[in-house]
N, C-alpha and C positions, 0 to 999 in steps of 0.2 A: 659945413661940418656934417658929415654921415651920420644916420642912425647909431651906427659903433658906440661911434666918439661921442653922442650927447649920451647912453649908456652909460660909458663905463664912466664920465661925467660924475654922472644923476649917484650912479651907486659911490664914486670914489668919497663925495662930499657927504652922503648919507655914514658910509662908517667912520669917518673922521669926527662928523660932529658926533655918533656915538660915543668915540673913545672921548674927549674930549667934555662930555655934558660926563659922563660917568667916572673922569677924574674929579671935576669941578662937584658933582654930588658929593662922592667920596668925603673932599674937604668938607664940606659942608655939615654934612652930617657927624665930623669929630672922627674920620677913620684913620685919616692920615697921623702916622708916627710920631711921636713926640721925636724933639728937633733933634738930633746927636753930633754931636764935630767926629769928624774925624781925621787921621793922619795928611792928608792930605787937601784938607781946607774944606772940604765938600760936606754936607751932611746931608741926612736920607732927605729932609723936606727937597732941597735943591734935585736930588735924583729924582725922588719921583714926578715932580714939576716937568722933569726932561722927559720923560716918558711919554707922554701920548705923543709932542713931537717928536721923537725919535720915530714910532711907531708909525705919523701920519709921516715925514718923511718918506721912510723904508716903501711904507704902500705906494705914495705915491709916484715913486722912483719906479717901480717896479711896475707899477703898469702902465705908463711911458714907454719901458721896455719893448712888454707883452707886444702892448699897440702898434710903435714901431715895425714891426715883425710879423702880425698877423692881420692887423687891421687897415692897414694903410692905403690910399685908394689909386695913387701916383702914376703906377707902373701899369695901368689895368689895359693899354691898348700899347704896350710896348712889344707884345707880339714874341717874345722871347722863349722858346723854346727850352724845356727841363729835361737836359743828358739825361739827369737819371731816374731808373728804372723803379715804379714804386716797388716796396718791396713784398706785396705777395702777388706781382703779375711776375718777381724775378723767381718766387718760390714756383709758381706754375711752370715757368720754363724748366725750372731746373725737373721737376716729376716728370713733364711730360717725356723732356731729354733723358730723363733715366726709364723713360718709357721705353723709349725707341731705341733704346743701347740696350737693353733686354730682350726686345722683338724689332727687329727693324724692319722686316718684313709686315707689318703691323701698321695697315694704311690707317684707321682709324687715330691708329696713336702720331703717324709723320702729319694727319689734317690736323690732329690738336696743338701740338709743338708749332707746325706754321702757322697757327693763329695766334697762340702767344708769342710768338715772334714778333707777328704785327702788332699788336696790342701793346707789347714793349717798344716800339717804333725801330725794333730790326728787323729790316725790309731785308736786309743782302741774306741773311740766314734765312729768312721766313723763304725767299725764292731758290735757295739750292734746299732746303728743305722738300718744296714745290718739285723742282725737279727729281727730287727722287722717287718720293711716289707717282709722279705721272710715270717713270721708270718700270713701276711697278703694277702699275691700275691700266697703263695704257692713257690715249685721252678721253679726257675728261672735261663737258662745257663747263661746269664749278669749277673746276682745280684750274684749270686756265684763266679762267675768270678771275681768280683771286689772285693765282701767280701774275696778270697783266697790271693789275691792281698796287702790288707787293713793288713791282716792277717800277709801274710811277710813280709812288711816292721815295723809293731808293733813291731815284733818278731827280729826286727834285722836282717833281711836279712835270717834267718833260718829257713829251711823247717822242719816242722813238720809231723806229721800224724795227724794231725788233720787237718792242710792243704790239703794234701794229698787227707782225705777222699772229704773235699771241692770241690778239683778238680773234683776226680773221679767224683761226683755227677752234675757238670757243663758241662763234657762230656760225659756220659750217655744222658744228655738232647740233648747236639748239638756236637757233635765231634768236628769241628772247631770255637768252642769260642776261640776267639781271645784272651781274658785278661788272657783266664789261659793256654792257649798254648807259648804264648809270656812269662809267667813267666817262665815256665817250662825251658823254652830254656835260658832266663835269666839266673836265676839259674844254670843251667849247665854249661852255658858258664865262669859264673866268676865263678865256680869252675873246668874250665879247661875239663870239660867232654864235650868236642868239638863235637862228632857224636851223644852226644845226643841232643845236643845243635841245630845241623843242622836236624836231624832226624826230631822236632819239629815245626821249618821253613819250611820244604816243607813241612809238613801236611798241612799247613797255608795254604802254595801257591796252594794245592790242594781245595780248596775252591773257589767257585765264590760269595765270601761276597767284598760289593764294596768299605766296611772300611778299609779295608785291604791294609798296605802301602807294593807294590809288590817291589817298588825299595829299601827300607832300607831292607826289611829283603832279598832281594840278594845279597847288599852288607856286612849284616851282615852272610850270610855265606860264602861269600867269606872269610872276617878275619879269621871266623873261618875254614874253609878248609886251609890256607897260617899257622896259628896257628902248624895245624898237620901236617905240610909238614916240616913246622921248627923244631918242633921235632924230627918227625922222620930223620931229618941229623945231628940233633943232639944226637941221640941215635949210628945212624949208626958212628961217629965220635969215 
């Protein structure tokens, strides 16, 4: 059982014994109604009797529910992907898109639209997005770099040559762009090509660009250097 669940526990049984000690005083102390019949068999003593259980019921039904729905731990590596778009990254698309249908000529407004694109995980718009301002900016090592970016994850995490050529043409411009050097190593790494993975990362860290996060990509080539050291004893085995 989760922290959640001994919570909502702890509090469920603390307001119930409340309702319940503050009926049980009530009686006590001479509050409750003197007895009435009425048409239907029932009199007030009997209803209010039902009352805290009605009430402990209802709560307790009710956050069963909640729990159900919010707290549950089941599904935490089911990997399931959520179509939909939360709704103020879908409010950001939409301004930006009325950005760019006001000035479209308006590169600062087509880089903000293709990033909520991404951000919403529409890759296929975020990339003809991409295209139109490089249409308009010429190239660019960034905007390639993100459109390459845009590109593989459309694609499902698969590297193409068309990709490929993207890059190429992102490092031509600056050798250490970031978004498409980071892919490159990406890519390699979850598909196990570890030195080229690491090979990638220190080109990075050979650049004095100040975006550049120095401490994740040394830790991420240490995994991957630990990676190839684990194979190979396990090859030597």
């Amino acid at each position: 059982m989760n922290s959640l669940a001994i919570g909502i526990a702890v509090t469920l049984c603390a307001v119930i014994t409340f309702i319940w000690r503050h009926h049980h005083s009530s009686q006590k102390h001479g509050v409750t109604p003197i007895v009435k019949s009425s048409d239907d068999g029932l009199n007030e003593h009997s209803v209010n009797a039902k009352v805290p259980m009605v009430l402990s019921v209802v709560l307790f039904t009710t956050t069963l529910m909640i729990y159900s729905q919010l707290g549950h731990f089941d599904g935490w590596n089911k990997g399931v992907v959520d179509s939909n778009i939360d709704y103020l990254i879908t409010a950001e698309i939409n301004k930006n898109a009325k950005k760019v249908s006001e000035q479209p000529s308006n590169e600062i407004a087509l880089l903000n639209l293709a990033q909520s694109y991404v951000d919403g995980g529409l890759y296929s718009e975020s990339v003809q997005t991409l295209d139109e301002l490089l249409s308009l900016s010429g190239d660019s090592a960034s905007v390639l770099g993100m459109k390459a970016n845009a590109m593989y994850y459309r694609d499902q995490r698969q590297m193409s040559l068309d990709i490929d050529l993207v890059i190429a043409r992102a490092l031509a411009l600056d050798q250490y762009e970031p978004q498409s050097r980071l892919l490159l190593a990406t890519h390699a790494y979850l598909n196990g090509e570890f030195e080229k993975a690491i090979e990638q990362w220190l080109k990075l860290l050979e650049s004095d660009k100040p975006n550049i996060n120095r401490a994740a990509i040394n830790n991420a080539i240490l995994r991957a250097e630990q990676k190839l050291a684990n194979r190979s004893v396990a090859a030597s085995e």
